[in-house]
Structure formats: structure tokens, C-alpha cells
Backbone as JSON Lines, residues from 0, in Angstrom:
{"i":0,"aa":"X","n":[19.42,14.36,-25.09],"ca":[19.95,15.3,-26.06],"c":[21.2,16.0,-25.53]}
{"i":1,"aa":"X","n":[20.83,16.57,-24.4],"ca":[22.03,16.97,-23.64],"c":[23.89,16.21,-23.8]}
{"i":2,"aa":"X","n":[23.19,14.65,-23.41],"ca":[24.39,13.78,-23.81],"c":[25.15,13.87,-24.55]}
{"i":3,"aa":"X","n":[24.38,13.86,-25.76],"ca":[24.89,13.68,-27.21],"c":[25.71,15.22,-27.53]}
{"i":4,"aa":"X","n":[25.03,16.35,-27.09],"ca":[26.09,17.36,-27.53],"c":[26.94,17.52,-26.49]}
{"i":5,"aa":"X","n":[27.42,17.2,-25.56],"ca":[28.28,17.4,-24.69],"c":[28.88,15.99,-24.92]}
{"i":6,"aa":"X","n":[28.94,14.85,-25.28],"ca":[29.76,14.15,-26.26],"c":[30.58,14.92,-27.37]}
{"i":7,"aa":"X","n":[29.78,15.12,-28.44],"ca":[30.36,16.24,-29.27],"c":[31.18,17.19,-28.72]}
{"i":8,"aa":"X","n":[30.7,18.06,-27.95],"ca":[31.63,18.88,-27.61],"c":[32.89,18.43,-26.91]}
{"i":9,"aa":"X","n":[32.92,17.46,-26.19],"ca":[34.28,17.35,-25.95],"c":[35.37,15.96,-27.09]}
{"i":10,"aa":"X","n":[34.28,15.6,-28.07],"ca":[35.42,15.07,-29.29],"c":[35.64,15.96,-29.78]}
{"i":11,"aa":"X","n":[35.61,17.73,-30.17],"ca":[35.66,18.34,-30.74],"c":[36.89,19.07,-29.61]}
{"i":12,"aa":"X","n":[36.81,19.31,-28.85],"ca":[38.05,19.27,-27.84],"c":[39.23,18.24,-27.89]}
{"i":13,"aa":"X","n":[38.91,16.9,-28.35],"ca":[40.01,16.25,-28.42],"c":[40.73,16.36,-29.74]}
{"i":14,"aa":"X","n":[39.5,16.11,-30.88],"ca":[40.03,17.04,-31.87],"c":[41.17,17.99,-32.09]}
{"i":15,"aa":"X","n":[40.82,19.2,-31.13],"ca":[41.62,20.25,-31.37],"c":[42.81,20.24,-30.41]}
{"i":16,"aa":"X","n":[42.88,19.39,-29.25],"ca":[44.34,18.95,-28.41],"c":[44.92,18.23,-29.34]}
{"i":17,"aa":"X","n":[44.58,16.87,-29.92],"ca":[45.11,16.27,-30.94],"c":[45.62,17.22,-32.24]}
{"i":18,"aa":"X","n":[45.57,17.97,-32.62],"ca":[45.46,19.36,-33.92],"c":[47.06,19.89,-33.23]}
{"i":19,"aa":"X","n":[47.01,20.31,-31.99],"ca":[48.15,20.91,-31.4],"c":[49.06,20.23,-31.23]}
{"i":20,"aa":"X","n":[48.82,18.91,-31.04],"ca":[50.11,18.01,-30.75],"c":[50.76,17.57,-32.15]}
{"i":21,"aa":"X","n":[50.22,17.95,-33.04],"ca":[50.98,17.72,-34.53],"c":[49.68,16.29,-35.36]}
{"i":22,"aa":"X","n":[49.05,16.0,-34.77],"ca":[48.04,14.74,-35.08],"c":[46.8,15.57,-36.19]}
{"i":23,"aa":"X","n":[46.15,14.69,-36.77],"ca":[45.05,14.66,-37.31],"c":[43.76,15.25,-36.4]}
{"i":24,"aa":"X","n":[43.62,16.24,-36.38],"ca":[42.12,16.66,-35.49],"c":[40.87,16.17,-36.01]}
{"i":25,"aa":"X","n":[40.7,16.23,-37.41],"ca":[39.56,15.75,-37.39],"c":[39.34,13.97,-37.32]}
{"i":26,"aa":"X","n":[40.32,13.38,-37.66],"ca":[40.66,12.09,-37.57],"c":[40.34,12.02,-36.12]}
{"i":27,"aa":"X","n":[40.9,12.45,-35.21],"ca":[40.65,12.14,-33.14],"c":[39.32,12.25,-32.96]}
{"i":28,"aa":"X","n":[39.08,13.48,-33.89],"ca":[37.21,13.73,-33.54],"c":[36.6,12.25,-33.69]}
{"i":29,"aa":"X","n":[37.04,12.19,-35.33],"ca":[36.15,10.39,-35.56],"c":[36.01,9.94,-34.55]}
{"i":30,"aa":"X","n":[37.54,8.97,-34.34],"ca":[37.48,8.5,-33.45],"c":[37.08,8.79,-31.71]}
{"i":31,"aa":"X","n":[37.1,10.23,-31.28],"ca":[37.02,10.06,-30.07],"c":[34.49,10.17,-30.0]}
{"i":32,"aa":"X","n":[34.76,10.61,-31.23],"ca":[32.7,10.89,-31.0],"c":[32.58,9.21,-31.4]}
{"i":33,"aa":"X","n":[33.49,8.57,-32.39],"ca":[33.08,6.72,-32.04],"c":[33.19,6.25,-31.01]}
{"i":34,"aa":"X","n":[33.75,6.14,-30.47],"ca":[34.47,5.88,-28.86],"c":[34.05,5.92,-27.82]}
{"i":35,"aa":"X","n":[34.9,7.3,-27.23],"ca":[34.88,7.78,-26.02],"c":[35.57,9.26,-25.96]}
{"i":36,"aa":"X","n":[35.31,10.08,-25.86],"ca":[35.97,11.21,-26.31],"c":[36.87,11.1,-24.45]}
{"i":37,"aa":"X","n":[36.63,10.52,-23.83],"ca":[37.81,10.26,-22.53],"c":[38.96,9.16,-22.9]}
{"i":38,"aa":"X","n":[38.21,8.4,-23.77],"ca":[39.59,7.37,-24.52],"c":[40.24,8.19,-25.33]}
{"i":39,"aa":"X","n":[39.6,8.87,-26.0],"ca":[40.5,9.72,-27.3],"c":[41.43,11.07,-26.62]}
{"i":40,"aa":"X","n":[41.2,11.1,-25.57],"ca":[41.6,12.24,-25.03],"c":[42.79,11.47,-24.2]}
{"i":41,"aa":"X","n":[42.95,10.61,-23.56],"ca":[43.76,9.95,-22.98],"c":[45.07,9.35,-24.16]}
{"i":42,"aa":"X","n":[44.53,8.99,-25.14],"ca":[45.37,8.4,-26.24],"c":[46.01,9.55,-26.95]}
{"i":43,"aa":"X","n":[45.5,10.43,-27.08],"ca":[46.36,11.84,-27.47],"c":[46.95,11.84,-26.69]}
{"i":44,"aa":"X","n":[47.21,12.45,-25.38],"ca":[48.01,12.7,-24.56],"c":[48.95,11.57,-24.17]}
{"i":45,"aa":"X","n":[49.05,10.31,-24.23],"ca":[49.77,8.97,-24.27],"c":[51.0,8.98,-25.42]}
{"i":46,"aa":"X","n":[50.68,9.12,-26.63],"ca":[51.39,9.36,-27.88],"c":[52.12,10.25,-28.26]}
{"i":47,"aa":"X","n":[53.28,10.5,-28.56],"ca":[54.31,11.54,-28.31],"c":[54.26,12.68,-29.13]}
{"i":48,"aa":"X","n":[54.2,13.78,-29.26],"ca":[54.09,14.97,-30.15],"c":[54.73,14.51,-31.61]}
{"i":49,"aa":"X","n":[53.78,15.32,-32.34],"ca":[54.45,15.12,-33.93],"c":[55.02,16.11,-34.45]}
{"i":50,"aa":"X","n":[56.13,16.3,-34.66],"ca":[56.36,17.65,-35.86],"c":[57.93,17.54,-35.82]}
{"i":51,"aa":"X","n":[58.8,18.76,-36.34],"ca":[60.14,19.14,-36.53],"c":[60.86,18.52,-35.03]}
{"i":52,"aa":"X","n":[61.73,18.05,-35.26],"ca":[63.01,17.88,-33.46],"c":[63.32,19.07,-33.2]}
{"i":53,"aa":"X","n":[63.44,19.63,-32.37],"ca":[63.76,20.63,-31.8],"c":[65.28,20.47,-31.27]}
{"i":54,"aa":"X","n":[66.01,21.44,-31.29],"ca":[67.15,21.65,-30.95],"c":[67.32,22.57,-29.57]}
{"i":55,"aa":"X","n":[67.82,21.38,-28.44],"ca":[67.96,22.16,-27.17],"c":[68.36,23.17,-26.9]}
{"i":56,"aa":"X","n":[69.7,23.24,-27.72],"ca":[70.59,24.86,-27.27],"c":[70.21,25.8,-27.78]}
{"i":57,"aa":"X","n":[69.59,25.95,-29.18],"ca":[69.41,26.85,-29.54],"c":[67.37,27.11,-29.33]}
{"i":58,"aa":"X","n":[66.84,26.17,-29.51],"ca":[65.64,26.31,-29.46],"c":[65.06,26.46,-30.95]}
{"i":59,"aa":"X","n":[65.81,25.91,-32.36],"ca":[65.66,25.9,-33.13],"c":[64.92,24.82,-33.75]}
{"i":60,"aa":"X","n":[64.02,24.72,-34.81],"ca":[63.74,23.55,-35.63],"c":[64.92,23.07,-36.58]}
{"i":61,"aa":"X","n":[64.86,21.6,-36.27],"ca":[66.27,21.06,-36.91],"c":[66.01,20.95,-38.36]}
{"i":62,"aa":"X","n":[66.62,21.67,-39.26],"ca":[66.1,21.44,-40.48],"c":[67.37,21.36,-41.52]}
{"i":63,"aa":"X","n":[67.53,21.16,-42.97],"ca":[68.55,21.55,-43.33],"c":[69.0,23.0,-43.62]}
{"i":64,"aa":"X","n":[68.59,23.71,-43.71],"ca":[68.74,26.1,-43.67],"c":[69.43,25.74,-42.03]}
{"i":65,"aa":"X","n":[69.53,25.31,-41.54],"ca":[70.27,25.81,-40.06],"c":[70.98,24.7,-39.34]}
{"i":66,"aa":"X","n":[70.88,23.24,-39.65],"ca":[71.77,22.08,-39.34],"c":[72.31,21.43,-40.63]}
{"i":67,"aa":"X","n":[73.75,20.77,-39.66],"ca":[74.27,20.12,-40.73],"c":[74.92,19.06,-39.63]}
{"i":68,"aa":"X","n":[74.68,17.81,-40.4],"ca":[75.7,16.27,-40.19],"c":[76.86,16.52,-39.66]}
{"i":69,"aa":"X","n":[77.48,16.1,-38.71],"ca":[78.93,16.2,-38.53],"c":[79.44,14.95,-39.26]}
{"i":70,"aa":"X","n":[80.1,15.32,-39.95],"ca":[81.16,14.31,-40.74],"c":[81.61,12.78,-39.69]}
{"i":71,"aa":"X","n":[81.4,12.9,-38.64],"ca":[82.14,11.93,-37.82],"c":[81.08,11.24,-37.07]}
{"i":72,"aa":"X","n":[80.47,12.19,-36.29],"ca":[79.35,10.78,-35.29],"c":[77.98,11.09,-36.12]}
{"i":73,"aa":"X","n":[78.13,11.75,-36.8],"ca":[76.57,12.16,-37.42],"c":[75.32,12.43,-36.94]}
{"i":74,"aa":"X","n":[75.7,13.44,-35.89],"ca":[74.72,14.27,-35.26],"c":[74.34,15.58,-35.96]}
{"i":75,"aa":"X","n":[73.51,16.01,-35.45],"ca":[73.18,17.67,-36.16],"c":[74.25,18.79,-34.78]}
{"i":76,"aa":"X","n":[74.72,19.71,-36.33],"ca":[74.85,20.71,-35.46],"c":[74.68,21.96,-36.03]}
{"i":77,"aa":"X","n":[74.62,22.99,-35.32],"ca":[74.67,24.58,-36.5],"c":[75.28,24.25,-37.5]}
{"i":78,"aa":"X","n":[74.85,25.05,-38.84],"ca":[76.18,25.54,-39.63],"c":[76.91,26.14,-39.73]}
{"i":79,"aa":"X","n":[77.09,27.31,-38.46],"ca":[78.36,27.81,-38.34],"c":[79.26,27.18,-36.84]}
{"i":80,"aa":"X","n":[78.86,26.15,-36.76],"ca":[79.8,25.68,-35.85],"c":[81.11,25.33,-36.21]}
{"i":81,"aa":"X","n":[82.57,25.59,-35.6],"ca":[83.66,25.35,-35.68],"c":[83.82,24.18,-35.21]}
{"i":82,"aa":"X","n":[83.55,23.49,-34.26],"ca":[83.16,22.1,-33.72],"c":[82.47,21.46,-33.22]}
{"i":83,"aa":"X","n":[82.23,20.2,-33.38],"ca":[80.88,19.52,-32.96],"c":[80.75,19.45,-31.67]}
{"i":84,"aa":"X","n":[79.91,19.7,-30.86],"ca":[79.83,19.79,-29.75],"c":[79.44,17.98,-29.16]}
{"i":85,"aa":"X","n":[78.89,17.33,-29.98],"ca":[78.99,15.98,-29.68],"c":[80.41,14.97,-29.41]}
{"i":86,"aa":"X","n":[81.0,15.18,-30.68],"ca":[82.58,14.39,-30.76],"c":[83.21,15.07,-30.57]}
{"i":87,"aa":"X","n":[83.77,16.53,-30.66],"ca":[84.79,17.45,-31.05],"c":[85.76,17.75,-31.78]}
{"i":88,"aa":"X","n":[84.87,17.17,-33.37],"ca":[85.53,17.05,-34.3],"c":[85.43,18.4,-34.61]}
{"i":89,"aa":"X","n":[86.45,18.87,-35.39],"ca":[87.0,20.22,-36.47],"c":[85.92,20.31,-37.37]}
{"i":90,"aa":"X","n":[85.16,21.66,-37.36],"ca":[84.0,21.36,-38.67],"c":[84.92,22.85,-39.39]}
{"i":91,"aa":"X","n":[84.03,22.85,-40.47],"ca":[84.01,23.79,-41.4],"c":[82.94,24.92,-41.56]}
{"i":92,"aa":"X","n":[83.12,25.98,-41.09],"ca":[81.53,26.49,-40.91],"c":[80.98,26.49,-42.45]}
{"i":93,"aa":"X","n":[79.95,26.53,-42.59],"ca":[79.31,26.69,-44.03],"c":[78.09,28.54,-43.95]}
């Protein structure tokens, strides 16, 4: 009996690491209480975070309210940037 809830308890841990990394928690649970909740826990952590790109300089979520395309290499940059910090093309702030 012991087994079985300390199984549980740690798919319910992978669950909720999987939940943080942007993934399906209860989906990891499935799978990690089918499994192996040490396979499911390993495969979360293997698989790369899910959610918004993050923007280095500023520490922003890249979204459209705060990035925009540069006309030229078509990277993101602020919208009040005067120039792209990628190409150094001339922007327009918006």
C-alpha cells in the first residue's frame, strides 16, 4: 500500500513540475502514475519549457503591446526603438 501512494505522490509531483514548465500537469500525472513517475520526471525536465520567448534585454514577454518586426532582418524589437539593434536599420518608434 505504501508503494502505491508514494507512486502517486510523486506523479503528482511530476504533474506539478510539468504544470510549471508550461506542459499539461495533469496529462504528466497520466502518464508518469502509467509509467514511472522517474521516467515522467526525467522527460519533463529533458523537453524544453513552454510559454511566451522572452526577451533578453529587457526581460520582457515578446508579444505584439511591446515588440515589433524590424522591416529589414525581421527580428523583434521594442516599439520605441530608433534602431534595430540586430541590423541597424532606422526604425520609426511607434
Amino acid at each position: 500500500m505504501e508503494i502505491v501512494l508514494g507512486w502517486l505522490i510523486f506523479a503528482i509531483v511530476v504533474g506539478v513540475v510539468a504544470s510549471s514548465r508550461g506542459r499539461s500537469g495533469f496529462g504528466w500525472f497520466l502518464v508518469s502514475a502509467l509509467l514511472s513517475p522517474l521516467i515522467g520526471f526525467i522527460l519533463v525536465m529533458v523537453f524544453p519549457r513552454v510559454g511566451p520567448a522572452i526577451s533578453p534585454s529587457t526581460g520582457l514577454a515578446i508579444t505584439p503591446d511591446t515588440h515589433v518586426r524590424c522591416p529589414e532582418c525581421r527580428e523583434f524589437v521594442i516599439h520605441d526603438a530608433r534602431k534595430c539593434k540586430h541590423c541597424g536599420t532606422a526604425l520609426i518608434p511607434q
